[in-house]
FIZA-573285 format. One line per field, with one value per residue (C-alpha): x, y, z; residue number from 1; residue in three letters. Coordinates in steps of 0.02 Angstrom, whole numbers. Each point is the difference from the previous one (the first is absolute). Layout:
xx <- (X;...) $
yy <- (Y;...) $
zz <- (Z;...) $
num <- (NUM;...) $
residuo <- (ALA;...) $
This chain:
xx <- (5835;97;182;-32;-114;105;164;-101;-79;169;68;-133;26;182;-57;-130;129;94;-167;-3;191;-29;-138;102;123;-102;-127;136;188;11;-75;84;173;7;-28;-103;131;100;-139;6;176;-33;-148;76;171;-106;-104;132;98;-163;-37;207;-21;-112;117;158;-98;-9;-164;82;-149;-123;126;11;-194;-33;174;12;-109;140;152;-52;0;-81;161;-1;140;-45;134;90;-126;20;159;-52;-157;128;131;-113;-44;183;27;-136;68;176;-93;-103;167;97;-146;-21;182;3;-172;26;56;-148;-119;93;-36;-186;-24;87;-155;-110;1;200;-34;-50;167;110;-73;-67;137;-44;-120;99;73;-169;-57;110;-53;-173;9;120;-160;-138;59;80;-201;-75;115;-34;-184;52;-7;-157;77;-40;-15;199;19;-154;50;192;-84;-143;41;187;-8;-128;91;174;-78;-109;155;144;-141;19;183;-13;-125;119;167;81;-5;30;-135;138;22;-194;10;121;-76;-132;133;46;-180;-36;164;-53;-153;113;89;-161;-43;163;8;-187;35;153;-103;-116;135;-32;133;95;121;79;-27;-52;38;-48;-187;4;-19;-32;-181;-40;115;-79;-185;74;66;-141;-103;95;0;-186;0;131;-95;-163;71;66;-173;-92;127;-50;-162;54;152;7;-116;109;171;-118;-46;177;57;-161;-81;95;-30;52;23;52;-130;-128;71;12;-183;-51;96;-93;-152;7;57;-167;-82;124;-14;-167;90;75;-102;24;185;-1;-130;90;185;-52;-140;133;115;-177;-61;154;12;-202;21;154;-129;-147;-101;-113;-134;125;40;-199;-6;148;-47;-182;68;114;-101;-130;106;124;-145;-68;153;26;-171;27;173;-66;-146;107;107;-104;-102;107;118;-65;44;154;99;-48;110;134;120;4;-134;-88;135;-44;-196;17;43;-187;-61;128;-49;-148;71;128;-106;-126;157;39;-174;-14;162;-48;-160;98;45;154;12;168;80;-126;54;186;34;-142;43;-61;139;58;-152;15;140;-59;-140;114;105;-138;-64;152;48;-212;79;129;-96;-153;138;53;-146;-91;168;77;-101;-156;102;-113;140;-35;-183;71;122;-164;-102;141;-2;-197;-12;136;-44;-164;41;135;-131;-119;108;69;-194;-46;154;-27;-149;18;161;-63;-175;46;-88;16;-191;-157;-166;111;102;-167;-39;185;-21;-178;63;125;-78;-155;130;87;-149;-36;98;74;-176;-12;163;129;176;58;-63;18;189;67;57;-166;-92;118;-4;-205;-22;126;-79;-185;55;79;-138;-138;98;49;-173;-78;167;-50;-187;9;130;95;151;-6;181;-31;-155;101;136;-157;-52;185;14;-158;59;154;-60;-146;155;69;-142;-17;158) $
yy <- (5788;136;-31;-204;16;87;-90;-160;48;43;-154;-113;77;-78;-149;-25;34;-127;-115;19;-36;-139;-54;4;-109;-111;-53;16;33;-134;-123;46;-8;-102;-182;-65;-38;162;93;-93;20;169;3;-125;120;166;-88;-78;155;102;-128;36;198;1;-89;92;166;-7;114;119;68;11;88;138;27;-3;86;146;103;3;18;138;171;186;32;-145;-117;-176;-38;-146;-98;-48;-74;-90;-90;-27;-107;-129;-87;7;-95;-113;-39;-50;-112;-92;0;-86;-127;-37;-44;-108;-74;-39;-184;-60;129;-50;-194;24;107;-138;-90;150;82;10;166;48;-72;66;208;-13;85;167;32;71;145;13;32;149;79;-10;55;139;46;-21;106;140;7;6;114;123;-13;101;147;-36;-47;-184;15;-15;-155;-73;16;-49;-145;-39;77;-27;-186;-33;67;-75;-186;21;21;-120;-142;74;-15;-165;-54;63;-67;130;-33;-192;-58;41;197;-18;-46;91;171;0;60;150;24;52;75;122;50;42;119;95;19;56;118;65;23;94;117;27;53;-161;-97;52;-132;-1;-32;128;-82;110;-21;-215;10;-187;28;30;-148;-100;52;-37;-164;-52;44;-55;-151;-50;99;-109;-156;79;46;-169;-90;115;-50;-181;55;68;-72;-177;-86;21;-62;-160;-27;-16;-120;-101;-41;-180;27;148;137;123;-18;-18;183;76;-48;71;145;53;-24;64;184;6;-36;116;151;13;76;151;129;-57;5;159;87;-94;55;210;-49;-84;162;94;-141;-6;182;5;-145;80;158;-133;86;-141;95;15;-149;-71;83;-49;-191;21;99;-119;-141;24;83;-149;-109;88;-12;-168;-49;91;-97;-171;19;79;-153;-163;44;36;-156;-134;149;49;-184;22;157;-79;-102;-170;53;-185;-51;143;-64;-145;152;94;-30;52;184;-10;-79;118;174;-49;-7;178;58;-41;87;171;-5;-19;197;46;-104;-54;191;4;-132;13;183;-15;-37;-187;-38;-162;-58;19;-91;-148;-17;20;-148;-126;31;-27;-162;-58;65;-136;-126;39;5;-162;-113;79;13;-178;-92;23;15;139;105;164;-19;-34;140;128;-75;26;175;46;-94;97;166;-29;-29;122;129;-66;10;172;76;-75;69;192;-5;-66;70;176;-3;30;-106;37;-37;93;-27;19;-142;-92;93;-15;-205;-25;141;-101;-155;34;69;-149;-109;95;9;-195;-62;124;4;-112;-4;-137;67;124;93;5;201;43;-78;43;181;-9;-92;93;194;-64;-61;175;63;-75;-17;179;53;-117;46;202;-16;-87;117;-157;110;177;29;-74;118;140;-36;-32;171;62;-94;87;185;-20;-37;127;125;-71;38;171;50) $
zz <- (6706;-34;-27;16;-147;-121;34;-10;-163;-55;73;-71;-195;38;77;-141;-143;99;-10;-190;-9;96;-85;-176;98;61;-157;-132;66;117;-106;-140;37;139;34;144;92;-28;40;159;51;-3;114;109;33;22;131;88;2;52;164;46;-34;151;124;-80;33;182;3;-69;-132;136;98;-134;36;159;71;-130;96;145;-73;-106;68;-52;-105;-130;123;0;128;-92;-6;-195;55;133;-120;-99;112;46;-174;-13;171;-48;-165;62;143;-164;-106;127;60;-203;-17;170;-52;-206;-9;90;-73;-172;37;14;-138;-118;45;-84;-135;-66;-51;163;78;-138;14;199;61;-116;148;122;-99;-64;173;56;-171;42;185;-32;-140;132;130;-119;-56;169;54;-183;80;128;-95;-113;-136;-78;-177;-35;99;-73;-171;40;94;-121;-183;5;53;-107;-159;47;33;-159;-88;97;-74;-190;24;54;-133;-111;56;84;165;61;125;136;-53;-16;191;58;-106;159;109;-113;-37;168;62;-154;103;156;-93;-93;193;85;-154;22;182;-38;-117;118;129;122;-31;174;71;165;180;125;163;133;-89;19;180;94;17;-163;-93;130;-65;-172;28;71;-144;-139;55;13;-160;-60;43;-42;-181;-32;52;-123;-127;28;-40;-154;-89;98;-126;-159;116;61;-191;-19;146;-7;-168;-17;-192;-121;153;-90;-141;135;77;-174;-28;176;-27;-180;74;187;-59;-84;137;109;-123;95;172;-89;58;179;-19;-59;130;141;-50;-10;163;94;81;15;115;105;35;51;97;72;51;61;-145;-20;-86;-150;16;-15;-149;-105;67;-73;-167;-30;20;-122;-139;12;-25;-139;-108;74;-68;-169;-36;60;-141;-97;-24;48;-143;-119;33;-128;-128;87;12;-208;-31;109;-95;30;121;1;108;120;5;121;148;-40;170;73;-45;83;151;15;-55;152;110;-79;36;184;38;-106;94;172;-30;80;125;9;14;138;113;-77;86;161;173;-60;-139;116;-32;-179;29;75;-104;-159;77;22;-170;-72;82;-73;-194;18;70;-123;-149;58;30;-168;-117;68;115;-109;-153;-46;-88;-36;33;170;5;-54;110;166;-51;5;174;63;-53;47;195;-26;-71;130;156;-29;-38;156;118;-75;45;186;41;-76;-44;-181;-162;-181;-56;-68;-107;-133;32;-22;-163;-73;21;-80;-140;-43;23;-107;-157;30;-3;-143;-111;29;-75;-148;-40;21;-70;-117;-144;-155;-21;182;1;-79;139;139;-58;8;116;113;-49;32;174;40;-53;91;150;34;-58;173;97;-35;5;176;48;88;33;41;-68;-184;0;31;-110;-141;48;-6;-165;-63;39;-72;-173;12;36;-185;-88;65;-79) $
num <- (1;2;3;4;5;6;7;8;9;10;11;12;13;14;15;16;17;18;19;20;21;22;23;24;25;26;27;28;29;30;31;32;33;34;35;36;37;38;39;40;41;42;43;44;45;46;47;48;49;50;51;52;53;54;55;56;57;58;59;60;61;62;63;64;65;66;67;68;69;70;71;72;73;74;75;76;77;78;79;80;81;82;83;84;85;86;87;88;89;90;91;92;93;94;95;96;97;98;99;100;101;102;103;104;105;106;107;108;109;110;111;112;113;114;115;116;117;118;119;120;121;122;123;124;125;126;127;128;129;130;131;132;133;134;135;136;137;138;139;140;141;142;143;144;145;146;147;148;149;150;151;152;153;154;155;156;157;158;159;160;161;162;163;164;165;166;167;168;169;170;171;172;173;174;175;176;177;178;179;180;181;182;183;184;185;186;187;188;189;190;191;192;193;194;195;196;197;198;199;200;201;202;203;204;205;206;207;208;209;210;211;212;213;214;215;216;217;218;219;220;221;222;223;224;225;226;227;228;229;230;231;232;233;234;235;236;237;238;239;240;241;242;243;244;245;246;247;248;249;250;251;252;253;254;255;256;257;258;259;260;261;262;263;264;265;266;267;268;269;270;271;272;273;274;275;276;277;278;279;280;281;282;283;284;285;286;287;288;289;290;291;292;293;294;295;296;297;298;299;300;301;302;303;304;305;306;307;308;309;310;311;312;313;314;315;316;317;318;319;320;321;322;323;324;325;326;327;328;329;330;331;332;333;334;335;336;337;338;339;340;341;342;343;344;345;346;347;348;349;350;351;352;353;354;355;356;357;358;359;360;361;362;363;364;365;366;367;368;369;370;371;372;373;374;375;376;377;378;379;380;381;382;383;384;385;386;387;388;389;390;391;392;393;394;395;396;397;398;399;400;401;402;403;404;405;406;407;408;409;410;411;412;413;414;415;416;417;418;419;420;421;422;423;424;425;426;427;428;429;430;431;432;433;434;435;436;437;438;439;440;441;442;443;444;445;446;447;448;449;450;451;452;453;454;455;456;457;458;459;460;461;462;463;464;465;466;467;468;469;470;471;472;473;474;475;476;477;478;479;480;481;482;483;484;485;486;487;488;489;490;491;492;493;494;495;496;497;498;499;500;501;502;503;504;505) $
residuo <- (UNK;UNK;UNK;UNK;UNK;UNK;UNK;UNK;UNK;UNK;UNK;UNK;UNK;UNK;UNK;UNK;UNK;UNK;UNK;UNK;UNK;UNK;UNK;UNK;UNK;UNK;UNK;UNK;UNK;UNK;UNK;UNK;UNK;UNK;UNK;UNK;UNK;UNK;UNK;UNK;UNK;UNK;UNK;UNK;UNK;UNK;UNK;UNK;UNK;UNK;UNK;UNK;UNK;UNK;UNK;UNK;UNK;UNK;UNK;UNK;UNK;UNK;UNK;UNK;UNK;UNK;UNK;UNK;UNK;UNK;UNK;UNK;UNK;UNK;UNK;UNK;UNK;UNK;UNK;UNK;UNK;UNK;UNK;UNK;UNK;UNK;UNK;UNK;UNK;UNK;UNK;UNK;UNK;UNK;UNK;UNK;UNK;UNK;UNK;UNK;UNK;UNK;UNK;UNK;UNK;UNK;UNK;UNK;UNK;UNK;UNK;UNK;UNK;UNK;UNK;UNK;UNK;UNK;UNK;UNK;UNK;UNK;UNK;UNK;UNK;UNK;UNK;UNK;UNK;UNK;UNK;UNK;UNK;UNK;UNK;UNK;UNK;UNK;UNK;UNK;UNK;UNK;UNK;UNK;UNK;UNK;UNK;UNK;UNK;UNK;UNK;UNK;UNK;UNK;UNK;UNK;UNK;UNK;UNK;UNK;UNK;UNK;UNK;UNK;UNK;UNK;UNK;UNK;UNK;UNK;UNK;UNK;UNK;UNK;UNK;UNK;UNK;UNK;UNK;UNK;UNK;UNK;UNK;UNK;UNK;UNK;UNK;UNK;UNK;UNK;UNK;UNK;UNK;UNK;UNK;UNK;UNK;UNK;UNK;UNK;UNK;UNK;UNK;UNK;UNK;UNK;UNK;UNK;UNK;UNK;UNK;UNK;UNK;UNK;UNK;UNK;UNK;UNK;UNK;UNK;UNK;UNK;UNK;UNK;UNK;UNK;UNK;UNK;UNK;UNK;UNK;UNK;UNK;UNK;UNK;UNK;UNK;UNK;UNK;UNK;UNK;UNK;UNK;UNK;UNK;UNK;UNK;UNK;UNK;UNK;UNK;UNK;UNK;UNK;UNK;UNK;UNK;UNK;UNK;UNK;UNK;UNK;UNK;UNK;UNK;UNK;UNK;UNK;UNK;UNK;UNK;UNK;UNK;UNK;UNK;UNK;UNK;UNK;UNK;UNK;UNK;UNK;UNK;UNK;UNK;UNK;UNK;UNK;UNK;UNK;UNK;UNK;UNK;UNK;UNK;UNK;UNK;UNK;UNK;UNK;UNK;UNK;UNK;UNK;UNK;UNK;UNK;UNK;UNK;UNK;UNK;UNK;UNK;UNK;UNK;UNK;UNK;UNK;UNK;UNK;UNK;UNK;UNK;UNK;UNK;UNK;UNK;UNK;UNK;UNK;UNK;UNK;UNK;UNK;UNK;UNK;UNK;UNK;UNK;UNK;UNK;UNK;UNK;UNK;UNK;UNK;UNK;UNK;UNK;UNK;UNK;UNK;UNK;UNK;UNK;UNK;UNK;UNK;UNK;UNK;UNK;UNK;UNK;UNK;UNK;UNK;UNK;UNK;UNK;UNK;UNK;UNK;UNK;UNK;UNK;UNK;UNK;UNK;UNK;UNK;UNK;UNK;UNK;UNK;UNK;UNK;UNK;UNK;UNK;UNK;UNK;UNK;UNK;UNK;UNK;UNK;UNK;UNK;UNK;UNK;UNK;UNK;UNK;UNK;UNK;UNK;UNK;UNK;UNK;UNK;UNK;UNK;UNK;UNK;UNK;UNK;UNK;UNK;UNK;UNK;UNK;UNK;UNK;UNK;UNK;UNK;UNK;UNK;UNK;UNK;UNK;UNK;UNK;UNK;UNK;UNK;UNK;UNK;UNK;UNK;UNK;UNK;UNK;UNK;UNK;UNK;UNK;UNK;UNK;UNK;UNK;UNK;UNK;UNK;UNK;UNK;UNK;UNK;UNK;UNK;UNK;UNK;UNK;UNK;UNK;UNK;UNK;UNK;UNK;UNK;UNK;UNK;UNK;UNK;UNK;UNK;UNK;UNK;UNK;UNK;UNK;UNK;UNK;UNK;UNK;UNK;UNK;UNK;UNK;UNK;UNK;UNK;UNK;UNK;UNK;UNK;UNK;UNK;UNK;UNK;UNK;UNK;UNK;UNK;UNK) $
């Protein structure tokens, strides 16, 4: 894949240090030094303030994508148009600040019926959402110039290490629960900064307007699409972050408790789609420019390619962690009270699984001729989230079985519908034979080694460790043998030169 490939190996060594950060968080951080409903709080703000981040930004990050291309000319000018992303998840921010303050008693007044926590910290997500828009499109717009490790570690390692330790200080009495709450904000407006300074090393960081470039025509074209991207960005967010908020403002019982539990368990589950977020964020500007020359022979092939290595890794980390999971709620601490959310991995990590296998997608339709339909069909699946996160959370009183369960069937038409419009509207679809041969692989190891050995039993890092190296094992030996994915062969091959050249010397 040329320069895809190594910026999304590079990419994914961040993204998987990020994974084992996250991981440390998650089995012994979290449940270490933070209650249930702590733990909750926090998920509950960062979701909130993720679902606003999308309305504040106005389109702006898919701007950055798909209008680069335009405003930048042969000598390195951009035209302004870092300015201009800019202004609008300003304007958008000011439009939700004032609408908050003419909208809190009655907001306030239903909350009281929630959780009080919820009521007493809500308002943190508004500022939270500027600082995570203003981080969104400062990435997608570092993209631009093939360069995504920085903001992935800013976004991945940095947040990571600064909420692992704003819970220690809580633990430990140095921060109150509100400088706990309010530490998000900072968190995050830390990350802005590590990205206006990276773009300012890399000589990008060019502010002003150039009028006489922002002709009618074009802001019109703009407009336009920020908008469905807009809308389009906030559906997917339903998809993604409405769960956790519905937790919240649902579960009559322990809410927060409920989202803490949700939260511990659902990144495990969500760990799985990793690889695809890193392919997809390097793919992403590639697709758009060879849409943007009708190369749809390129295109074919990064769909296919991306398709079956996703799934691959997909496969790999769903194993990976289902069976290890008695062992790993063990080496948590105070991991029994984790156990009660164990399905909720596997309910979740198929939801992860049908999306990696989807390919790419969502760049696809995002920068074709067809994004309004993207749109639309973002929209409608968004307004089923919310009514599937209703009936299953409340109606059904399902909890977050419910909220899981909302999630797969969404994905899964979401997955579904966009497969099925690719391949109408451009006579593009992502599978092989080795799509067949990557499911029964990883079916028959998981078949495996569920029935001759499962977790539970002897010292839990002994087994994990194991348990974890004989997977890897097996499964690259089948991925290699049936050469599933051209590109892993190569880089085997790559892999094996390299260390041939070591002996030599």
């Amino acid at each position: 894949m040329g320069v895809i490939q190594r910026q999304g190996i590079k990419d994914s060594i961040v993204a998987y240090i990020g994974v084992a950060l996250g991981a440390v968080n998650v089995l012994w951080i979290y449940p270490y030094f933070l209650k249930k409903v702590e733990l909750g709080l926090f998920n509950f703000l960062v979701s909130g303030g993720m679902l606003l981040s999308m309305l504040v930004g106005l389109g702006a990050n898919e701007l950055a994508t798909r209008y680069f291309p335009r405003f930048r000319d042969e000598s390195g000018n951009h035209h302004g148009f870092l300015s201009l992303l800019l202004t609008l998840p300003l304007a958008g921010w000011s439009l939700l600040a004032l609408l908050a303050v003419a909208c809190w008693k009655p907001l306030q007044h239903y909350l009281a019926q929630q959780d009080p926590l919820i009521q007493q910290y809500g308002y943190l997500v508004v500022p939270l959402a500027l600082m995570l828009s203003l981080m969104s499109i400062l990435a997608a717009y570092t993209k631009n110039f093939l360069r995504i490790v920085v903001p992935t570690a800013l976004e991945n390692l940095l947040v990571k290490v600064c909420t692992a330790l704003v819970s220690a200080l809580l633990f430990y009495g140095v921060l109150t629960l509100t400088g706990f709450a309010v530490s998000f904000v900072g968190i995050y407006a830390l990350v802005v900064l590590g990205m206006i300074g990276y773009l300012m090393y890399l000589g990008q960081w060019r502010l002003g307007f150039d009028r006489q470039f922002l002709n009618r025509p074009l802001l019109h074209d703009m407009g336009r699409f920020a908008g469905f991207s807009m809308l389009s960005a906030m559906s997917a967010g339903f998809l993604t972050w409405i769960d956790r908020v519905m937790i919240g403002l649902l579960v009559e019982k322990n809410a927060l408790e409920s989202v803490g539990i949700f939260s511990i368990v659902a990144y495990m589950g969500n760990v799985i789609d990793v690889p695809r977020r890193s392919l997809e964020k390097i793919a992403a500007p590639i697709t758009a420019d060879a849409l943007q020359r009708q190369d749809l022979t390129h295109v074919a092939l990064l769909y296919r390619k991306s398709s079956i290595n996703q799934l691959i890794a997909g496969i790999f980390l769903f194993l990976l962690i289902w069976l290890n999971l008695d062992d790993l709620f063990r080496i948590m601490p105070n991991g029994a009270g984790y156990t009660s959310g164990k399905h909720i991995v596997l309910i979740l990590g198929a939801a992860s699984l049908i999306t990696m296998g989807s390919g790419i997608n969502h760049p696809i339709l995002a920068y074709s001729p067809y994004y309004q339909l993207n749109f639309y069909l973002l929209l409608a699946l968004a307004g089923l989230n919310v009514v599937f996160n209703y009936l299953l959370i409340y109606t059904l009183e399902l909890g977050i079985t419910g909220a899981a369960l909302a999630t797969l069937a969404s994905i899964s038409i979401y997955s579904t519908s966009k497969i099925a419009l690719v391949w109408y509207k451009l006579g593009l679809q992502p599978f092989t034979k080795a799509t067949l041969g990557a499911l029964l692989t990883g079916a028959g190891l998981g078949l495996l080694f569920y029935m001759l050995w499962p977790g539970g039993t002897g010292n839990p890092y002994v087994m994990v460790a194991l348990r974890s190296g004989a997977l890897a094992a097996l499964f690259a030996t089948l991925v290699l043998g049936l050469r599933l994915s051209a590109d892993l062969n190569a880089l085997w091959h790559s892999a094996q030169a390299w260390i041939l050249r070591l002996r030599r010397r």
